[in-house]
PyMOL CGO cylinders between C-alpha atoms (Angstrom):
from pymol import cmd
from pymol.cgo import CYLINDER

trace = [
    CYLINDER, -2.09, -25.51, -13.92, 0.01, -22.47, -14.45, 0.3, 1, 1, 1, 1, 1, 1,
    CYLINDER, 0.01, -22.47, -14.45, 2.29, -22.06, -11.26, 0.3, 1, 1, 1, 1, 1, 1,
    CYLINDER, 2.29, -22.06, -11.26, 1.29, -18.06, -11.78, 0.3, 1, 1, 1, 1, 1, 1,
    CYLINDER, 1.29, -18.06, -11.78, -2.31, -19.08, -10.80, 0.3, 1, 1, 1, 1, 1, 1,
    CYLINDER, -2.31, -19.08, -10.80, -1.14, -20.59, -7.72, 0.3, 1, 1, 1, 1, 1, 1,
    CYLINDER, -1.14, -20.59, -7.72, 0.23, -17.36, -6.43, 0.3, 1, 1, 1, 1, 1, 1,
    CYLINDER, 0.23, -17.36, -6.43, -1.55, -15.38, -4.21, 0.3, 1, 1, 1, 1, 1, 1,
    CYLINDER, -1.55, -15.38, -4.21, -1.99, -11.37, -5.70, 0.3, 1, 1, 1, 1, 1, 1,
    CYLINDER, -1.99, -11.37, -5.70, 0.75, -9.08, -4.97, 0.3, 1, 1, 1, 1, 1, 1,
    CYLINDER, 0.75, -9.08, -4.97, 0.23, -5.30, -5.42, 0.3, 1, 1, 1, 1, 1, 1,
    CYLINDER, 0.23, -5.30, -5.42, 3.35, -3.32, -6.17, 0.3, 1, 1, 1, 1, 1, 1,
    CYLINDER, 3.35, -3.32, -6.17, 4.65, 0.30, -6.24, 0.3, 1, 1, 1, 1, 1, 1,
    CYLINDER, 4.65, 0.30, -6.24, 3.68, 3.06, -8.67, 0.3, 1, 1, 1, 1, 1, 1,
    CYLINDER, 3.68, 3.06, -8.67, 6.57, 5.64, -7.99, 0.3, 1, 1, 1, 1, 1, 1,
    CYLINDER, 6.57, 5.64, -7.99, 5.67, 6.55, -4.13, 0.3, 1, 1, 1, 1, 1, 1,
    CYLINDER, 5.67, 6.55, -4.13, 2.04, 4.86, -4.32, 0.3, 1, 1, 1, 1, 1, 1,
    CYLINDER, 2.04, 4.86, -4.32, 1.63, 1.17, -3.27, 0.3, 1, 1, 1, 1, 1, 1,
    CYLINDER, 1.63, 1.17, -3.27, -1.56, -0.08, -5.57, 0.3, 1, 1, 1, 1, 1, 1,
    CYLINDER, -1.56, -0.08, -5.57, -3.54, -2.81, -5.05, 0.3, 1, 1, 1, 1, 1, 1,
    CYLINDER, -3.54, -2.81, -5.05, -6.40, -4.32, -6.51, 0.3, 1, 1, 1, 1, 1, 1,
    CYLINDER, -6.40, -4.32, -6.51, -9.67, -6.39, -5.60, 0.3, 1, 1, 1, 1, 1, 1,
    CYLINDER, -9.67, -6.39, -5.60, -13.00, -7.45, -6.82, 0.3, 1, 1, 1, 1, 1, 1,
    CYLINDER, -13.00, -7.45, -6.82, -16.06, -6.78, -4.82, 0.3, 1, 1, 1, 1, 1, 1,
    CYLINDER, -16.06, -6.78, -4.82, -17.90, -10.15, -4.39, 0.3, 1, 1, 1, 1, 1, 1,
    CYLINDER, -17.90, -10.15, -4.39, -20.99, -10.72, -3.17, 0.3, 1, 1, 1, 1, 1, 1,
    CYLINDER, -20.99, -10.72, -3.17, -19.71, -11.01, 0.79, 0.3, 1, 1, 1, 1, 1, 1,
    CYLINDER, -19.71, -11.01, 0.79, -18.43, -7.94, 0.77, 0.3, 1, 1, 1, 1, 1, 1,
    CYLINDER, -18.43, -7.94, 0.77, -22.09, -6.46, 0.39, 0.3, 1, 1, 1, 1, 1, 1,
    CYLINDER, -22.09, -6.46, 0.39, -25.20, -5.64, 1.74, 0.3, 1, 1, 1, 1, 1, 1,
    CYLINDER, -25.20, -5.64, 1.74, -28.69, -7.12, 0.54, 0.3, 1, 1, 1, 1, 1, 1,
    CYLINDER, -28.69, -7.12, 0.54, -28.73, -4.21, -2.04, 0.3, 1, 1, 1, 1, 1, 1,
    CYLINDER, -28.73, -4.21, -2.04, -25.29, -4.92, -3.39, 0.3, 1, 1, 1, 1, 1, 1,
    CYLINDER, -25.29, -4.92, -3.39, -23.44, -2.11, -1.51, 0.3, 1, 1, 1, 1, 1, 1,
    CYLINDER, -23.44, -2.11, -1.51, -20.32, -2.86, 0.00, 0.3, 1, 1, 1, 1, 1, 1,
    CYLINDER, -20.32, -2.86, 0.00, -20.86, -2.60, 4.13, 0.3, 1, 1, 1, 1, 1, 1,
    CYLINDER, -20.86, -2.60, 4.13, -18.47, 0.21, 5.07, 0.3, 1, 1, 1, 1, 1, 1,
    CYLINDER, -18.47, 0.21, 5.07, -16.23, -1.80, 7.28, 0.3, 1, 1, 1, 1, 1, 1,
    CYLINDER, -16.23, -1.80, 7.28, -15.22, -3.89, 4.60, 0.3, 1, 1, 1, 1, 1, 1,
    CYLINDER, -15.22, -3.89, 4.60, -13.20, -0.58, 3.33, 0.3, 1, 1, 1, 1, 1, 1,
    CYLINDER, -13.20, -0.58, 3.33, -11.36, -0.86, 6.92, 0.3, 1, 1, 1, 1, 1, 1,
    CYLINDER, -11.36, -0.86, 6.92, -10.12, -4.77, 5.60, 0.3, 1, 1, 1, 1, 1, 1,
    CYLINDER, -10.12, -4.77, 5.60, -9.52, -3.44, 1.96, 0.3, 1, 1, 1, 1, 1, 1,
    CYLINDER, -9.52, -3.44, 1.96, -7.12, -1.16, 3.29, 0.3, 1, 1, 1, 1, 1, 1,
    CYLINDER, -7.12, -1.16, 3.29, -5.48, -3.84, 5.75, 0.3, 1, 1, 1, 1, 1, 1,
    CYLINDER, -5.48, -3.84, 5.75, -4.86, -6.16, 3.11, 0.3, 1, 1, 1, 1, 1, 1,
    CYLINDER, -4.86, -6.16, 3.11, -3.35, -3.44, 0.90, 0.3, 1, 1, 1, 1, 1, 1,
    CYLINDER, -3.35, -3.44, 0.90, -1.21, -1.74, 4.27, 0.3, 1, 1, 1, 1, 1, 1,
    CYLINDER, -1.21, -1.74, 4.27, 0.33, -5.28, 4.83, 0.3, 1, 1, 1, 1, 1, 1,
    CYLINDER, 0.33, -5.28, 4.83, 0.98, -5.97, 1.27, 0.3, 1, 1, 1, 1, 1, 1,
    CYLINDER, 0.98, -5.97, 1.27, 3.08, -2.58, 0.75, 0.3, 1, 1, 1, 1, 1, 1,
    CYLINDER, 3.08, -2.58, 0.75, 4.64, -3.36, 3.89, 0.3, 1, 1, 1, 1, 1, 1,
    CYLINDER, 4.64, -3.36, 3.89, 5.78, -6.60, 2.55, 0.3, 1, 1, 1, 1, 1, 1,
    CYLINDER, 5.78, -6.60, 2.55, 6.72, -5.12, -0.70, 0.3, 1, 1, 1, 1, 1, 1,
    CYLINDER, 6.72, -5.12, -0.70, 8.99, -2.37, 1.28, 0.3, 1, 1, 1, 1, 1, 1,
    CYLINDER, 8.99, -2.37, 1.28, 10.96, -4.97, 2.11, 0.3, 1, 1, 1, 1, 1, 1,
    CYLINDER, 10.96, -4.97, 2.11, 9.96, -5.38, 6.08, 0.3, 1, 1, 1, 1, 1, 1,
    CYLINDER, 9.96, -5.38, 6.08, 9.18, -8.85, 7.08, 0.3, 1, 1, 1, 1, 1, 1,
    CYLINDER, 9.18, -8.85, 7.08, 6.52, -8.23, 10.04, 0.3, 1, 1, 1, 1, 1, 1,
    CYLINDER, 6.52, -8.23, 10.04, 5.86, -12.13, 9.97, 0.3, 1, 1, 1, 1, 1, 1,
    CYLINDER, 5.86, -12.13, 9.97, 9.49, -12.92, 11.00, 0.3, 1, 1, 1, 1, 1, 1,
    CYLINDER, 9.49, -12.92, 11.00, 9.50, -10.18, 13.67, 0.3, 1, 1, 1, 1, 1, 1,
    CYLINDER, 9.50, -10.18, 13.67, 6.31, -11.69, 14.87, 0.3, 1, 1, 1, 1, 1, 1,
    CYLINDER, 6.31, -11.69, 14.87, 7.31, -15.14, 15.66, 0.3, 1, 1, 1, 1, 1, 1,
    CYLINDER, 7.31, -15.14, 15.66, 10.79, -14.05, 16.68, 0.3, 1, 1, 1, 1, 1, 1,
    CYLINDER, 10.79, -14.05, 16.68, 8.55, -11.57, 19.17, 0.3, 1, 1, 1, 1, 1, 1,
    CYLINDER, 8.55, -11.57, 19.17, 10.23, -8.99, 18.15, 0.3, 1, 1, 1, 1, 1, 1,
    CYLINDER, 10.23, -8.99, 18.15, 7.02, -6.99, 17.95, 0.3, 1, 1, 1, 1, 1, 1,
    CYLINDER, 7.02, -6.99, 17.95, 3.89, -6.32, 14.87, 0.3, 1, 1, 1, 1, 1, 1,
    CYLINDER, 3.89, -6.32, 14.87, 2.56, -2.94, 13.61, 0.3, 1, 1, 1, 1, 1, 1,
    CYLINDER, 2.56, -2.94, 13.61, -1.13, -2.12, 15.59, 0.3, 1, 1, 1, 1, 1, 1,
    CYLINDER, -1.13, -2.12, 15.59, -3.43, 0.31, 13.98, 0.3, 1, 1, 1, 1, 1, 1,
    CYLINDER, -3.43, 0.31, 13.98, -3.70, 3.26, 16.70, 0.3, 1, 1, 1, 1, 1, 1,
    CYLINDER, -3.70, 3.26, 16.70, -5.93, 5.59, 14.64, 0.3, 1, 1, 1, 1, 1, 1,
    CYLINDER, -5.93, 5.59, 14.64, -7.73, 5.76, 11.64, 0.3, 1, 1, 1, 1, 1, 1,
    CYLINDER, -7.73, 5.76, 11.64, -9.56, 8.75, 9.98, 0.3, 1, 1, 1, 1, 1, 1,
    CYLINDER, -9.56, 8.75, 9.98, -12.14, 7.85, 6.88, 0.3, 1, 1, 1, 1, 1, 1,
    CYLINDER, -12.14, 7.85, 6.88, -13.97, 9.90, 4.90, 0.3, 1, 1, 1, 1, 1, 1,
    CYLINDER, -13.97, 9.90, 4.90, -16.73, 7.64, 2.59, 0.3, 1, 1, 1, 1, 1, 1,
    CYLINDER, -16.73, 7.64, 2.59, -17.40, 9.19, -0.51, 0.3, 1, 1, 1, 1, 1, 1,
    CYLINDER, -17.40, 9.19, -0.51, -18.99, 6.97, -2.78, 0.3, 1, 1, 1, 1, 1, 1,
    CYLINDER, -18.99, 6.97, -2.78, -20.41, 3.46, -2.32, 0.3, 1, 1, 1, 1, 1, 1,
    CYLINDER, -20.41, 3.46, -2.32, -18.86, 0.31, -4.14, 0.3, 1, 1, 1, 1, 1, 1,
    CYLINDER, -18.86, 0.31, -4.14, -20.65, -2.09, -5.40, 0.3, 1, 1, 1, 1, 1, 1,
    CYLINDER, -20.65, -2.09, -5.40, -20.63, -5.79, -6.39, 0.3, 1, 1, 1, 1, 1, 1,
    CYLINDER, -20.63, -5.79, -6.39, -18.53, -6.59, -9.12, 0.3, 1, 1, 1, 1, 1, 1,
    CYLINDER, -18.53, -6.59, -9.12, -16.93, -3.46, -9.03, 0.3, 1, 1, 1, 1, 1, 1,
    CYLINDER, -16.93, -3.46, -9.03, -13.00, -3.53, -9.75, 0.3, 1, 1, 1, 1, 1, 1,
    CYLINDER, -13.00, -3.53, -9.75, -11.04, -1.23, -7.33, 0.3, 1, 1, 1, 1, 1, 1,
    CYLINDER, -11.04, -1.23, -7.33, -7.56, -0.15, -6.19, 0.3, 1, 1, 1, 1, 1, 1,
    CYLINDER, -7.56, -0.15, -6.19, -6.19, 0.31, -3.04, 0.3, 1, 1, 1, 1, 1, 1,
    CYLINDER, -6.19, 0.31, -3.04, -3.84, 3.36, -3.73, 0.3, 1, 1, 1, 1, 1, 1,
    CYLINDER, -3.84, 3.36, -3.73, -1.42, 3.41, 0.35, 0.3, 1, 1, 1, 1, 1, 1,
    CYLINDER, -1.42, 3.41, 0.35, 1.41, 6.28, 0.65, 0.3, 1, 1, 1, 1, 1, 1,
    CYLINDER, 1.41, 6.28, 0.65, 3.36, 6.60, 3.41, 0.3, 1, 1, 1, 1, 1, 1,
    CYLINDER, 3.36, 6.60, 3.41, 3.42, 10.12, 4.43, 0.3, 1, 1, 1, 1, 1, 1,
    CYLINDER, 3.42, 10.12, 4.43, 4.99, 10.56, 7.81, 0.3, 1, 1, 1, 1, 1, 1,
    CYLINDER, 4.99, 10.56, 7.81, 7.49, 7.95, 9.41, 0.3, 1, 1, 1, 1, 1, 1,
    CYLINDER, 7.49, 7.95, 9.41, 8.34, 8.72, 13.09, 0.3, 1, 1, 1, 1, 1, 1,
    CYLINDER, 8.34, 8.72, 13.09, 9.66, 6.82, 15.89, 0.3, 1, 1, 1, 1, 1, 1,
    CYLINDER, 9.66, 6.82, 15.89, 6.93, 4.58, 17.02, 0.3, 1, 1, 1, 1, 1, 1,
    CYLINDER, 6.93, 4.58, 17.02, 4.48, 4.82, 14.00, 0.3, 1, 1, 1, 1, 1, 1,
    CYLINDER, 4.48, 4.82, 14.00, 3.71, 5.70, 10.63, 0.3, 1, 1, 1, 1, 1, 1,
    CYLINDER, 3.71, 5.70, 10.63, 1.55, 7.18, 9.08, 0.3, 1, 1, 1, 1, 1, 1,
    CYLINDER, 1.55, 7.18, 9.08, 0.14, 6.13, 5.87, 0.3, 1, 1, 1, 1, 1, 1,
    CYLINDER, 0.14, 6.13, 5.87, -2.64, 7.71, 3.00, 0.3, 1, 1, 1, 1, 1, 1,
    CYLINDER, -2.64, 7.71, 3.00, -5.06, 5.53, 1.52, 0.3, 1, 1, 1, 1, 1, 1,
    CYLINDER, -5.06, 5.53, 1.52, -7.67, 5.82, -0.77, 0.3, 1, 1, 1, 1, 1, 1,
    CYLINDER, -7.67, 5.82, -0.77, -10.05, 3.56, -2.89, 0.3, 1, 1, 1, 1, 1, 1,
    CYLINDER, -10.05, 3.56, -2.89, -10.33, 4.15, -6.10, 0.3, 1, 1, 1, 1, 1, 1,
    CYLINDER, -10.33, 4.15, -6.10, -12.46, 3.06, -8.83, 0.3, 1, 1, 1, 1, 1, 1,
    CYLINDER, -12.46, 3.06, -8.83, -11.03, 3.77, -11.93, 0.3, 1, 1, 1, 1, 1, 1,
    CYLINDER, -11.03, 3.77, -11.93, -10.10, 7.89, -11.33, 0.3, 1, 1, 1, 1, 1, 1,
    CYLINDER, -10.10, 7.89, -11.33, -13.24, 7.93, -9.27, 0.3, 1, 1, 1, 1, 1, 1,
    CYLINDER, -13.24, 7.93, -9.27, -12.27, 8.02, -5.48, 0.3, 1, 1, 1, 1, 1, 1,
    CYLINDER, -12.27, 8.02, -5.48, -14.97, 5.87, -3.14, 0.3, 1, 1, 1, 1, 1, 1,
    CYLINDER, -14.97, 5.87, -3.14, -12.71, 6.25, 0.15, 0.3, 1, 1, 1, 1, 1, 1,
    CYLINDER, -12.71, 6.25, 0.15, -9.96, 8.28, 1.65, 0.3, 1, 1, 1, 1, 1, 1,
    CYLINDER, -9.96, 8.28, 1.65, -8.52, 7.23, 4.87, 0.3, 1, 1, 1, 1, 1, 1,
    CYLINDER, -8.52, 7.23, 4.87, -5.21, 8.10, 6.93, 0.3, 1, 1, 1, 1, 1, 1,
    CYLINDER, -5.21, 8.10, 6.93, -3.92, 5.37, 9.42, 0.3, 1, 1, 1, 1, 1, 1,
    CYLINDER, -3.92, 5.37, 9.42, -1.51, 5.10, 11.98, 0.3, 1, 1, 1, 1, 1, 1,
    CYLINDER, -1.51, 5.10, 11.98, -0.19, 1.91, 12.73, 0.3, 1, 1, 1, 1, 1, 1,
    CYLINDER, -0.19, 1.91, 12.73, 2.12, 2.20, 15.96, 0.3, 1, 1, 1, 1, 1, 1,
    CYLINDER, 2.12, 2.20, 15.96, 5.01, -1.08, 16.14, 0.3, 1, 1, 1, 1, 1, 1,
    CYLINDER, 5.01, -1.08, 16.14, 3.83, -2.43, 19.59, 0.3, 1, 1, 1, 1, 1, 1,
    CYLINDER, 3.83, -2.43, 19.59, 6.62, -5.14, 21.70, 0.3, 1, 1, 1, 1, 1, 1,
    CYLINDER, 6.62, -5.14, 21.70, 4.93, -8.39, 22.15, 0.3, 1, 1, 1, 1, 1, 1,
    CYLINDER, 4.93, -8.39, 22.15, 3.26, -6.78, 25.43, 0.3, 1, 1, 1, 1, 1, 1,
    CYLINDER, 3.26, -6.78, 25.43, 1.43, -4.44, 23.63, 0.3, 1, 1, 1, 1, 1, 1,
    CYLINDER, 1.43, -4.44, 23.63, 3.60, -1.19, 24.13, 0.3, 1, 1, 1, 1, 1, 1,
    CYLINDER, 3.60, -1.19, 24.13, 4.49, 1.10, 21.91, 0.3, 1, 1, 1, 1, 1, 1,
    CYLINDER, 4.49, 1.10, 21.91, 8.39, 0.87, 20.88, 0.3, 1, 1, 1, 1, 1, 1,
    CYLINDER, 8.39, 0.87, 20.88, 10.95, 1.99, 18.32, 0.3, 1, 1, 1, 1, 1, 1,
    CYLINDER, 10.95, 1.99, 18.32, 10.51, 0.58, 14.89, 0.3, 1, 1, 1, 1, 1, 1,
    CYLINDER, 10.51, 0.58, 14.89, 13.50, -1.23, 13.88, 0.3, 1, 1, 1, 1, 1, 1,
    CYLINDER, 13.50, -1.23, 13.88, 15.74, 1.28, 12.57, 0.3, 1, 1, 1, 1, 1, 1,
    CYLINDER, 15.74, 1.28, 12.57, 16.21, -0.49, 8.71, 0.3, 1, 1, 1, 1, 1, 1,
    CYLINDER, 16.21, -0.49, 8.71, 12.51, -0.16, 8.95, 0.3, 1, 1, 1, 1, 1, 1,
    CYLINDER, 12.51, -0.16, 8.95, 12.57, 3.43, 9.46, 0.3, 1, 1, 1, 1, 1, 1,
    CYLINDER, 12.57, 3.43, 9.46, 14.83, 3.39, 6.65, 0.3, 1, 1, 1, 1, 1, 1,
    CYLINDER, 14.83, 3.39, 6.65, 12.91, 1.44, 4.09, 0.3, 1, 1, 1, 1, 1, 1,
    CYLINDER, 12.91, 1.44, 4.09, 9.53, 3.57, 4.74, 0.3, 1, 1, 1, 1, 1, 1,
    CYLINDER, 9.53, 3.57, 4.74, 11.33, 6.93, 4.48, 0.3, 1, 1, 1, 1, 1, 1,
    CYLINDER, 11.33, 6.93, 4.48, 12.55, 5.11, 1.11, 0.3, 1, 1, 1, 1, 1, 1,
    CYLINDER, 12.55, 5.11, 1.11, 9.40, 4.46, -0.05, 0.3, 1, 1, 1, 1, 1, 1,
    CYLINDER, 9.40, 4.46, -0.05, 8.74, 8.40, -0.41, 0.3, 1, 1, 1, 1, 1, 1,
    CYLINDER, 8.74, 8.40, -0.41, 11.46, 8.82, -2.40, 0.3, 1, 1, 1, 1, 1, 1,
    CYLINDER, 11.46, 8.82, -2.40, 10.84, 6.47, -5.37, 0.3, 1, 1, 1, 1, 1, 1,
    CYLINDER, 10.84, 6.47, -5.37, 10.25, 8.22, -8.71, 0.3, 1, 1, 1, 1, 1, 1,
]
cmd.load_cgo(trace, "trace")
């Protein structure tokens, strides 16, 4: 077996955009094939963490050093159009605002140019008590990065 297939997916950066992709399968959905609107709130998790990663921050390491993780603190959605099963989608994530204690980051699912969600999240860096703290400043650094990628 191809040590490529024994990878887990990794999304990656389009300019400023962090895409990833999915399938729908059939536990995503609903008895009529729809995908159950929470579903959208893991979608864009998975994709969040994955740009993370891909920034460059390693919230893992911080997390077993208790150093702190990222918490979502609010989330705004708008659902557009459903998904369905078998449908092929992307994540598209852009960080728009970086501040002290959070950031705040665009995210819509597409498929194809059709968009199904669009969503804004803040996810606040909590200490390993659960208050909100400064983001490690090379953090700060590689999110206000991200925006600036051509």
């Amino acid at each position: 077996m191809s040590a490529d297939l024994d990878r887990p997916y990794r999304g990656g950066f389009v300019g400023p955009e962090h895409h990833f992709a999915l399938t729908i399968y059939f536990e995503d959905t609903d008895t009529a094939g729809i995908v159950y609107y929470a579903n959208y709130l893991k979608f864009m998790e998975r994709a969040r963490s994955d740009m993370i990663r891909a920034a460059g921050v390693d919230q893992v390491a911080a997390h077993h050093e208790g150093k702190g993780a990222y918490a979502v603190a609010e989330v705004q959605i708008r659902y557009l159009r459903p998904a369905r099963l078998g449908d092929d989608l992307v994540v598209v994530s852009k960080v728009e605002e970086v501040r002290g204690v959070s950031v705040l980051i665009q995210q819509r699912v597409m498929r194809g140019e059709e968009m199904l969600t669009d969503g804004k999240v803040t996810a606040a860096f909590l200490d390993p008590s659960g208050r909100p703290q400064r983001q490690p400043k090379q953090w700060v650094e590689k999110f206000r990065g991200i925006g600036q990628q051509a």
